[in-house]
C-alpha positions, 0 to 999 in steps of 0.5 A: 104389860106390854101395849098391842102396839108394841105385841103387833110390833113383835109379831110383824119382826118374827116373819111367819109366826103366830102372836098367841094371847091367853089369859093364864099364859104369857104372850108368845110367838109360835113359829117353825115349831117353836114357841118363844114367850114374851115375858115370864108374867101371865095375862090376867082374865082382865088384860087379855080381854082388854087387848082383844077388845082393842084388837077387834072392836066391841061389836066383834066380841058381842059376836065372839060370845055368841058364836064362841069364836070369830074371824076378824082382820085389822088394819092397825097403820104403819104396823100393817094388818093382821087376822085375829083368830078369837075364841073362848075357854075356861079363863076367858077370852083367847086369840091367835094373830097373824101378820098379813104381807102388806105386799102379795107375794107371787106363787114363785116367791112362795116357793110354788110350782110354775103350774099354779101361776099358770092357772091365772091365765086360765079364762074358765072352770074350777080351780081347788085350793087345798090344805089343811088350816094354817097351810097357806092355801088363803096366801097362794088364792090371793097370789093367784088373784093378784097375778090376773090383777096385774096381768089382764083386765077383768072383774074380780069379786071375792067373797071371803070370811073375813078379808085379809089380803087387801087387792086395790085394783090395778088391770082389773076391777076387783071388789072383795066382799065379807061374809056377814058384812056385805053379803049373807052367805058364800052361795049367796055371794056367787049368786050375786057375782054372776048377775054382776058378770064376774069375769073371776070369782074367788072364795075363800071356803066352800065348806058351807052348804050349797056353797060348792053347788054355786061354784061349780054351777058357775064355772059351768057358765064360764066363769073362772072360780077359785075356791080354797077347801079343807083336804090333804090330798087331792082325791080328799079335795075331790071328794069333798066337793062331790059329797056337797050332792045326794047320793042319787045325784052323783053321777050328775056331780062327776059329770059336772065336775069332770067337765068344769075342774081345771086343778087342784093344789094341795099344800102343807108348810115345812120347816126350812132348813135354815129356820127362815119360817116355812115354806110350801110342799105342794100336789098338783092335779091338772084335769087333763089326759083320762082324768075327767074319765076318772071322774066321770067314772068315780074311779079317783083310786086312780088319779096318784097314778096320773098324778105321777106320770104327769109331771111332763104336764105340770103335776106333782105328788108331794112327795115329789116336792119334799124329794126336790126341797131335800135334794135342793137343800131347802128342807131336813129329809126328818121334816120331809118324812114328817110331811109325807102322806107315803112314806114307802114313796118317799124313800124310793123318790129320795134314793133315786134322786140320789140321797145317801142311804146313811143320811135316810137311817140317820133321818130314820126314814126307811126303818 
């Protein structure tokens, strides 16, 4: 059996793939879609219990039997750090591993929009970043942050379950701190953050309740807050946040909201054509023009059409995206088709940029 060394070794050679560990399988990589065994011999209940116990610590699994799964990231060396997603079944423990860059990429080298670089220079309000798990929005958070780090001095605290890009300070003060760790709660970590005087607080879930009541609240004061939160698109994004009031205080909350959101960006990973890992389709939404009117009034059935005429500004559908990933030969039109929220969309967007009608049969997209 091979040691964990030498599983996070292969992990950190397979760029943008999972490291699967369950007792029962043989370890595998999962990427772009695809997962490649390690060996034809299956972990035992004994083996795969023992890697992950290696892997996170004996405190971590007293936890794991608990709460049934738990979150834990490890730095291993020369190897570099990894996040451990462990959780329980039928055979026993199991996890999902991932590689964390030792270096934060910049939103440019993701593959993003010029607009959600520009959101680090923002002094104030409420930035959403959105996605499905898995998406890569936890990435494009720590791109933004490592961008103010190294662009202007301030103070960063984050407040994360659990830390994974580590950001030593460069321009700015940035303190990362851990839910359950260093403090006991998101909402709780916001409140602290603003006695401390944080130029810039981010977080890395707003699912929690009372958590995005904080955020908000915070941003009011003038502060910058970027929040990730679980949607596909950005009304659902929206949404979300608005659902965390009582039906009786949603006007006040779209008031708020209105006045304090700056953007949202929503993003899923696509299959490259090349089969080099993934890379990010994105929506962006920018709080500018009759879209805080849109808010204020709940009429966020308008917002795709704002978005779509609001590319001079800096905004983006996603289909809008995955038509610039196909046209710039970056992606399959199969896998924009796949991604797509809008399909009728997509093939209009497509044939105006120019993509043969034969190709889009081909791809069945239009049939």
């Amino acid at each position: 059996m091979a040691t964990l060394s030498q599983l996070l070794e292969a992990l950190r050679c397979a760029d943008g793939s999972d490291l699967h560990l369950c007792a029962g399988a043989a370890c595998g990589l999962h990427g772009s879609g695809e997962l490649r065994f390690l060996s034809d011999r299956p972990l035992s209940h004994e083996q795969c219990a023992a890697l992950i116990r290696e892997a996170i610590g004996d405190a971590a699994v007293e936890e794991l039997q608990e709460s049934e799964d738990v979150e834990v990231c490890q730095s291993f060396g020369a190897l570099g750090r990894f996040r451990f997603s462990v959780y329980l079944t039928h055979l026993g423990m199991a996890a999902v591993v991932r590689s964390i860059p030792e270096v934060v990429p910049t939103p440019d080298q993701l593959g993003l929009p010029q607009s959600v670089a520009s959101f680090s220079t923002l002094r104030r309000g409420l930035v959403l970043l959105a996605g499905a798990s898995g998406s890569g929005k936890t990435t494009t958070l720590a791109a933004i942050i490592n961008l103010i780090n190294h662009s202007r001095s301030c103070q960063i605290i984050t407040i994360e379950k659990p830390i994974e890009h580590l950001h030593p300070s460069v321009q700015s003060i940035v303190a990362q701190r851990e839910v359950g760790r260093h403090t006991s709660s998101f909402a709780r970590g916001v409140a602290t953050a603003l006695r401390k005087g944080a130029d810039v607080i981010a977080l890395g879930d707003l699912s929690e309740p009372g958590s995005v009541q904080v955020a908000v609240e915070a941003a009011n004061r003038g502060h910058l807050v970027l929040a990730a939160v679980c949607a596909t698109s950005a009304v659902e994004a929206i949404e979300r946040a608005l659902e965390a009031w009582a039906p009786g205080e949603q006007p006040r909350a779209r008031s708020r909201l209105a006045a304090n959101l700056q953007g949202v960006v929503v993003q899923t990973l696509v299959r490259r054509k090349d089969k080099v890992g993934r890379t990010p389709a994105a929506e962006v939404l920018l709080n500018v023009g009759n879209m805080p009117s849109l808010l204020r009034e709940g009429k966020l059935q308008q917002a795709q059409a704002t978005i779509q005429a609001g590319a001079r500004v800096g905004m983006s559908t996603l289909n809008d995206s995955l038509v610039r990933l196909v046209t710039e030969d970056i992606i399959h039109s199969t896998e924009a088709l796949t991604a797509s929220l809008d399909r009728d969309g997509l093939l209009r967007g497509l044939q105006s940029a120019g993509v043969e009608l034969e190709m889009l049969a081909m791809a069945g997209i239009g049939t």
